[in-house]
N, C-alpha and C positions, 0 to 999 in steps of 0.2 A: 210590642213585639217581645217576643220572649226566648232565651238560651235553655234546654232541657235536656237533660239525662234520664235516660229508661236503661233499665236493667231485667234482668231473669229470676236474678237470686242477690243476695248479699256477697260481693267480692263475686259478683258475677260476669257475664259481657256487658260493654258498655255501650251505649249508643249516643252519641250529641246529637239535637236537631235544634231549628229556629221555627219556628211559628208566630201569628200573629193573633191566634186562637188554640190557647194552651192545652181549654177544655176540648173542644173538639179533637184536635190531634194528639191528645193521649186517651182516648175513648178510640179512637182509628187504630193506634199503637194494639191497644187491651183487647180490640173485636179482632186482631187482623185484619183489619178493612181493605189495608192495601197492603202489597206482598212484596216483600224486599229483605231487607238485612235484619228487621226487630221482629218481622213473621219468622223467618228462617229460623232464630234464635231464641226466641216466643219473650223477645222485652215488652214488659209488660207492665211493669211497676217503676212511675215517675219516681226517680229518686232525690232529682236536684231540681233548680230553676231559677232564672232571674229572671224579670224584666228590663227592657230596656225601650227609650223613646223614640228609636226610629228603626227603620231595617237596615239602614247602614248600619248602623252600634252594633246592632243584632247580631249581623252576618259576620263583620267584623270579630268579634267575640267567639261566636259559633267558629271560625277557622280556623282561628287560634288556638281556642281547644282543644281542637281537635287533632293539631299537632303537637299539645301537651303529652308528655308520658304518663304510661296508666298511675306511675305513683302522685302524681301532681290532681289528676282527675280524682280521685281517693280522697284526696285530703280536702277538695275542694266539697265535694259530699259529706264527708263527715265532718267535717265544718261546720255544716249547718243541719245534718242528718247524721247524725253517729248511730243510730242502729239501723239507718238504711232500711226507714217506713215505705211503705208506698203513700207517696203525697195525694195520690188521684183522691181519695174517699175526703180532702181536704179543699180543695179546687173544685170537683164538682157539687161540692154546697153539704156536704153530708156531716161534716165538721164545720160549720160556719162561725162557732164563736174564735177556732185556733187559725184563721185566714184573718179573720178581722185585724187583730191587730201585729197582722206578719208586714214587714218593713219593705217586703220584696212584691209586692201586690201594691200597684194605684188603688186608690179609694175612688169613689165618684164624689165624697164629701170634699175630697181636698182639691181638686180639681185637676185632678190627674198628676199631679208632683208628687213627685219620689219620697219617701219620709225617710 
């Protein structure tokens, strides 16, 4: 499962969602696929993410968040995203060698544990 952040621009709107399939649901995010708050807004570009091992943790985390203030959400991105990339070209396999060894991504070598 996983926590994510879509944006529009850098210091733009922010969206948290949870999914259990990152790639999928930030390709739905980037097509518009489905129509709601990140169509309206056209978030489009994953900024942030973690995973986590179950949908409790998930859901948990995701609610949280999201009653975080926007300066807590900021710092949580640039954190680990300080120019605020779009991570999608990373996730869906296009940069494969800078996921490989990202800490926030199970491997299938390790057996799905956290590093």
């Amino acid at each position: 499962m996983f926590v994510y952040m879509m944006t529009n621009k850098p210091d733009g709107t922010l969206y948290t969602g949870v999914t259990n399939d990152l790639v999928r649901r930030s390709f739905e995010h980037r097509e518009h696929a489905v129509k709601g708050f990140t169509d309206r807004y056209n978030l489009e570009k994953l900024v942030w993410f973690e995973q986590h091992d179950g949908p409790g943790e998930a859901i948990r985390r995701e609610k949280a968040i999201k009653r975080w203030n926007r300066a807590w959400k900021v710092e949580l991105i640039e954190k680990e995203n300080p120019e605020w990339r779009d991570l999608w070209p990373e996730i869906a396999g296009t940069v494969v060698e800078k996921t490989a060894g990202d800490p926030r991504i199970k491997s299938e070598d390790d057996g799905g544990a956290k590093r």
